[in-house]
N, C-alpha and C positions, 0 to 999 in steps of 0.2 A: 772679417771682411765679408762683405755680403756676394752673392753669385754675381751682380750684376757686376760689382767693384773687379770679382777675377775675371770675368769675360773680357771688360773692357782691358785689364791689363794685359791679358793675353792676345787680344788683338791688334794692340801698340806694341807688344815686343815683335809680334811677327813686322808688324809696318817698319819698324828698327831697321830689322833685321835686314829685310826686304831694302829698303834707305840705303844701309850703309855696301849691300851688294852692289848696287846700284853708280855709288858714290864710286866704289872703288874699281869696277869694270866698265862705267860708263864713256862711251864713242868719246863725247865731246864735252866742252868746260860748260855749256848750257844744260848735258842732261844731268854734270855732276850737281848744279845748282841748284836744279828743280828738287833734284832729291834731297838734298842739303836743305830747302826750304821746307819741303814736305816731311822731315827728319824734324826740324825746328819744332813744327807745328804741332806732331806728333810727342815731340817733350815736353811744348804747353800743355796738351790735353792733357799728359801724365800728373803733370802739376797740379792743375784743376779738379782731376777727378781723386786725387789725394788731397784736394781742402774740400771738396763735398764729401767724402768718406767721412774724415775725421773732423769739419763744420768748420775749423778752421780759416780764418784770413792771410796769416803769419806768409803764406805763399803767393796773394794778391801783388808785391812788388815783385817776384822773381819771374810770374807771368805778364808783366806790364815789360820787363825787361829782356823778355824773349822775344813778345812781339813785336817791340823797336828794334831790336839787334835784326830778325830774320826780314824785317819789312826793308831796315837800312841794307839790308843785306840783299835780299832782291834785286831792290832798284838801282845801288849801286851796279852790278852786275849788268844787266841789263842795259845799263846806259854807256858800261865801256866795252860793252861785248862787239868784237867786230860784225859790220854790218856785211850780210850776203847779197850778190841778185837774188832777183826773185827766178830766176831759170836756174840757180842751181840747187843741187840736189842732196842729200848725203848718199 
């Protein structure tokens, strides 16, 4: 594996990590989301940057199908998320 291959995977397991803290002490069901999104996205890049490593495509469907899941996953969220005033606060 080349330097640039460990850098970046070292920087996605911190992003994990950092995610699933997040996930698991976050205030509210919106910041658990955002991280859950950003976790998501975080496991495509992992995806990606293990078929440029290794040149491969064999992984081209399991990142088509990350990015539907976390995008349906969003916008779900978002559309049933109760709605606030705009005066209040956390």
């Amino acid at each position: 594996m080349s330097t640039v291959g460990i850098i970046c995977a070292v920087m996605l397991g911190v992003t994990g990590i950092l995610c699933i803290i997040r996930i698991v002490r976050g205030p509210s069901m919106l910041d658990r989301t955002v991280a859950a999104d950003v976790l998501m996205a975080a496991t495509a890049g992992a995806f990606g940057i293990e078929a440029a490593i290794h040149r491969s495509t064999t992984t081209l469907p399991i990142l088509v199908v990350l990015a539907l899941v976390g995008f349906l996953g969003s916008v779900s969220i978002a559309r049933f998320a109760p709605q606030t005033d705009e005066g209040d606060q956390r």
